[in-house]
N, C-alpha and C positions, 0 to 999 in steps of 0.2 A: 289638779295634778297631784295624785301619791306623795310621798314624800318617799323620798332614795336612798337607802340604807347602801353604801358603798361598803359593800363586805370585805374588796379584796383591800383596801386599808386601812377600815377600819376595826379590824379585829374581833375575838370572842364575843364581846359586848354586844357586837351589831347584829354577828350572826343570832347571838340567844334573842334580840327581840325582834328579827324576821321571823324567825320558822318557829316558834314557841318551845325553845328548851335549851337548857342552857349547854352551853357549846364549852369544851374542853382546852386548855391550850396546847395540851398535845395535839390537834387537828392543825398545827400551822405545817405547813408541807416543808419540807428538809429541804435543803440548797441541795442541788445537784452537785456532784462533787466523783470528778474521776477517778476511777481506781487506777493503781500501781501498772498495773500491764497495759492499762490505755495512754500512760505516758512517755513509757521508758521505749515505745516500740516492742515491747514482744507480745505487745497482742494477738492472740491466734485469729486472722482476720476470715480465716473460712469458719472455723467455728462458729465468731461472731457472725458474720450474714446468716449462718442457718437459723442463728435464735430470734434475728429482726425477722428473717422470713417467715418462722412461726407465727410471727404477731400481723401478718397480714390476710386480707381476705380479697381473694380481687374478681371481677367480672369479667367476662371472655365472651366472643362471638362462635356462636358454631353449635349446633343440636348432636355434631358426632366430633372425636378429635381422632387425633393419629399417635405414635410414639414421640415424632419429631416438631409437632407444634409447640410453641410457645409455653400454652399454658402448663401443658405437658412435662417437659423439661423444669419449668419454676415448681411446680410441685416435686420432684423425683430431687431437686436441688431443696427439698425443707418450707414452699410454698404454705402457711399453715388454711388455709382452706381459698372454697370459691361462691360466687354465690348466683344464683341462676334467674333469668327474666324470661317470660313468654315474650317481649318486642324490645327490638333496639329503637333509644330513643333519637338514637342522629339518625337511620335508615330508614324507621319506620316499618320494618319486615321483622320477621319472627328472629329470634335468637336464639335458644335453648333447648326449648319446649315445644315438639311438636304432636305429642303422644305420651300415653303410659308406657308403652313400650322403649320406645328410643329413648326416653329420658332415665328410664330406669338402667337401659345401657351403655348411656352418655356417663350419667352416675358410677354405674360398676369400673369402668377403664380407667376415672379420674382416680376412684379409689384404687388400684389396683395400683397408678403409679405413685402411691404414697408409701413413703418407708412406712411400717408398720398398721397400715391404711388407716390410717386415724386422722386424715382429711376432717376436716371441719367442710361440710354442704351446706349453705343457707339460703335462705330466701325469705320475702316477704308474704305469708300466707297471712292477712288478718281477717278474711273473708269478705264478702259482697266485692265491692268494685277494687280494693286491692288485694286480689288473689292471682298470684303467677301460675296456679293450675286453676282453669277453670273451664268450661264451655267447650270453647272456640281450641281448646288441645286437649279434650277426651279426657276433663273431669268432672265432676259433679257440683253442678250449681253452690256457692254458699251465702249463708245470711252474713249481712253488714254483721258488728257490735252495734251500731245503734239501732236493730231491729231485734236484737237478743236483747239489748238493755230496758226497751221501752216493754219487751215483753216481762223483763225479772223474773223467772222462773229456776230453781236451779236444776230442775230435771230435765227441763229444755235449752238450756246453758250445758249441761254435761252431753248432754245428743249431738246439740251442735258442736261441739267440742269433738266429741270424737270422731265425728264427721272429716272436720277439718283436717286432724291430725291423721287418721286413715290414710288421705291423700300423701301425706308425706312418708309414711312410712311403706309404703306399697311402694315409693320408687327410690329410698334410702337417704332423706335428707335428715339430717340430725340437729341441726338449729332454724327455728325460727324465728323470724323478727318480729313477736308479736309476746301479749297482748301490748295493743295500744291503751296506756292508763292515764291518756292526757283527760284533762275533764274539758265536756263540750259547753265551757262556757262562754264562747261566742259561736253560735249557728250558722253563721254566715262566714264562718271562716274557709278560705280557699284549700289550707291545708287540713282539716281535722274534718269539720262541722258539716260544711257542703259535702263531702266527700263519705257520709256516715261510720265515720272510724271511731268514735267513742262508744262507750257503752251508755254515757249520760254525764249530767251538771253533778250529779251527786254524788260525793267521794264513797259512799253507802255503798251505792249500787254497781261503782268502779271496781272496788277490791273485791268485790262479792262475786259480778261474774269472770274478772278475772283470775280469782283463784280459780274457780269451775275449770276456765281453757288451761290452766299452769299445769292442776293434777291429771287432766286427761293426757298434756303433751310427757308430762313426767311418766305415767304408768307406762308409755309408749316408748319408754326412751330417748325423745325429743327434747332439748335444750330450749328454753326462751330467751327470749330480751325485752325487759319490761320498758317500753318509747312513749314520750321522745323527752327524758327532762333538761330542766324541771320543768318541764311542762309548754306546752304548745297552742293547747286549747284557746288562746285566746288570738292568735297569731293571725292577723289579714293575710299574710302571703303565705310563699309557700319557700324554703330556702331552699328548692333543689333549684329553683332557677331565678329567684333574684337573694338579696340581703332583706331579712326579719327582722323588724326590731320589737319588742313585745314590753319594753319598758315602763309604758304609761299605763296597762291593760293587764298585767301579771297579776296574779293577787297570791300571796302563800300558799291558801288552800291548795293551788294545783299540786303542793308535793306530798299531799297526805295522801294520796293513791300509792307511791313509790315509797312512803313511810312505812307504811302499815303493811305491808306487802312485803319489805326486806326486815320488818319487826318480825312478822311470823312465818319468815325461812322460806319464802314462797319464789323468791328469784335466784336465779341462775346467771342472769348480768342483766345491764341497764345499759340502756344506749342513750349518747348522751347529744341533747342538739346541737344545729349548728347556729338559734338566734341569738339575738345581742339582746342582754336585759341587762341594763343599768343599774338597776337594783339591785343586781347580784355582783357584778365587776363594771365598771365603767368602760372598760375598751374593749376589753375582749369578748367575742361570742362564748355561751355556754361549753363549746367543746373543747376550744383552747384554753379555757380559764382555772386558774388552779383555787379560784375561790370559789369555785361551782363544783370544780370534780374532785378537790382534795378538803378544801372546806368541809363545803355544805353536803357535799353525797358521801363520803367516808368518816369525815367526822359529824356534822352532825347528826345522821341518817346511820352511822354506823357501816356501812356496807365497805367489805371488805375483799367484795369478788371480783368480777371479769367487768371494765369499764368497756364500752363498744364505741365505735363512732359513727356519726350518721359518714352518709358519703364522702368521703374526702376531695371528692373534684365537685362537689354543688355548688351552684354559683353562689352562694352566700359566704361561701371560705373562699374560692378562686377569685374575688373582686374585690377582697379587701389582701390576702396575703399569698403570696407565692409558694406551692406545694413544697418544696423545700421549708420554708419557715413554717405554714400549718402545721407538717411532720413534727418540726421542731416542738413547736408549741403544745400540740395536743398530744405527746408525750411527758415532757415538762412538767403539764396540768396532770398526769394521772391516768388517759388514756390507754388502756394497755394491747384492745384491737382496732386495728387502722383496717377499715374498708375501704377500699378504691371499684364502683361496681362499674366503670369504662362506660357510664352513659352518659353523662357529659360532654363528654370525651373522651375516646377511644384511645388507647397508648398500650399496645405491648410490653412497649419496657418500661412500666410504670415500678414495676417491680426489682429490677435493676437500679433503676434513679433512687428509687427510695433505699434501698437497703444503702447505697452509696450513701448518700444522706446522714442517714443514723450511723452509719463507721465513722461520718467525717465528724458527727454531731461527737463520739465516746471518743476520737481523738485528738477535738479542742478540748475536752473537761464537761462541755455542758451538756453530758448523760453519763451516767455512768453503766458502765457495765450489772452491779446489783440493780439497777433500777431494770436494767433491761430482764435480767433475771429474775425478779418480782412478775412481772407481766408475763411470763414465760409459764412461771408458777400458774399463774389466774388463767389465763386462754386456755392450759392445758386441763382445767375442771369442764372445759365444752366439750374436749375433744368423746370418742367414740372409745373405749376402753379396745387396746387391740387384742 
């Protein structure tokens, strides 16, 4: 058994001899502390939901929408984006994507009902077996990362790259949730390994062809998100549908992909997981913890941008904490975008409860307003310049 470096208390110390460098004490995260208008009552409480709505991203059922649907209305009300699946996973029938065509029109209306159409579109494009455009809805075949990584090429790294990103720019999606820069150091893993979503065990070959996919989505005007830290690679399960715990099987090396990578300006945000490693916080999952997002990914990694979250209804977070308190938490820790992709489980008013939420969260005191507008700040480096 490792020996367990408890970060979140035991301090600078701890963090400098996990991750190899020494950690600052300015990285200890600020008490959340209300401002003046979220006490006295004159908080302007419409404004405030428009800027928690900005920091969401949520999933929706339907390949065409209307004026008067749901999603519709939560965007035209400050929705800040959506994010799209070829199949719903409670139904099992398609969802979004059924063509180039219709998705590219699906796309245009959502943007249209956006003030200033600066919707945030996302999706999971990482190629081979998780691509939301592929085959079976009229796009073109892609290779896994573990079959670009085994090949290490970077002229066939930039090919497939802009392969991938073509597809997204032909129907107007502006972020992806990709590269995956977990290292494939368990094979046999349900989430990463089995699934060929790494490039490789070698942090080498990680950063190398994932810069190739970053400057292809960048020349294209595509956003990334470099997943799933700190790191997954080693993970038996999978947290969209049970609790991961990667404590005994972690090893440091997994965050030298996301070091090196936010060292040479190469990210645009980081999504952050939803396992439990005790190595890093004793209680908390990676997404909720402010020794993993405010720690170790801001301070000692430096990174100063857009924090993402994996799904916020995956059973790894819905089994141990109730959506209200998750909100809570993985705000708290540094989180600045909340995904909700409704495949879990489906809620229209997912959107509604949570922004209730975060009002009620800035007028007990435990957010503040600046923290919310921080986040505001970062999401808005995604958005589509209007």
């Amino acid at each position: 058994m490792p020996r367990r470096l408890l970060l979140a208390g035991a301090g600078s110390a701890a963090v400098a001899a996990l991750t190899g460098c020494q950690a600052s004490q300015s990285t200890t995260p600020p008490t959340p502390r209300p401002t003046g208008r979220a006490t006295t009552g004159n908080l302007d409480e419409a404004a405030l939901r428009r800027k928690i709505a900005s920091l969401l991203v949520v999933g929706f059922r339907g390949d065409s929408v209307g004026r008067n649907d749901w999603i519709v209305r939560a965007i035209r009300n400050g929705l800040g984006g959506v994010i799209l699946f070829d199949r719903d996973l409670l139904t099992d029938t398609g969802r979004n994507i059924r063509s180039p065509q219709q998705v590219t029109t699906l796309i245009r209306d959502l943007k249209n009902a956006a003030p200033g159409r600066r919707l945030i579109v996302s999706i999971d494009q990482e190629g081979g077996r998780t691509a939301r455009l592929n085959p079976n809805n009229g796009f073109p075949a892609t290779r896994s990362e573990a079959e670009i990584g085994a090949e290490n090429s970077p002229a066939a790294t930039r090919d497939w790259a802009r392969g991938l990103v073509a597809s997204l720019t032909r129907i107007g999606v502006n972020l992806n949730y990709a590269p995956v820069v977990d290292l494939n150091v368990n094979p046999d893993s349900r989430a990463i390994g089995r699934l060929d979503r790494s490039f490789s065990a070698n942090p080498d070959v990680v950063v190398s062809n994932a810069t190739e996919e970053i400057h292809a989505h960048r020349a294209a005007g595509v956003k990334t998100s470099l997943k799933h830290f700190p790191g997954i690679g080693s993970a038996t399960g999978n947290t969209d549908f049970e609790v991961v715990d990667v404590s005994s099987t972690w090893k440091p090396v997994e965050l030298e992909p996301f070091r090196r990578l936010i060292r040479a300006g190469a990210a645009d945000s980081v999504l952050v997981a939803h396992v439990l490693n005790k190595q890093l916080d004793p209680k908390l999952p990676a997404s909720l913890s402010p020794a993993v997002v405010t720690k170790l990914l801001r301070g000692d990694l430096g990174w100063q941008g857009p924090v993402v979250s994996d799904d916020m209804q995956a059973a790894a977070i819905t089994r141990r904490h109730g959506t209200a308190d998750a909100v809570r938490l993985a705000l708290q820790a540094g989180v600045d975008l909340l995904v909700f992709a409704n495949q879990q489980a489906f809620d229209p008013g997912i959107v509604d409860k949570t922004l209730d939420t975060v009002v009620d969260l800035v007028r007990r005191g435990q957010l503040s307003t600046e923290r919310i507008d921080q986040s505001v700040a970062r999401v808005d480096t995604l958005r589509p310049k209007g």
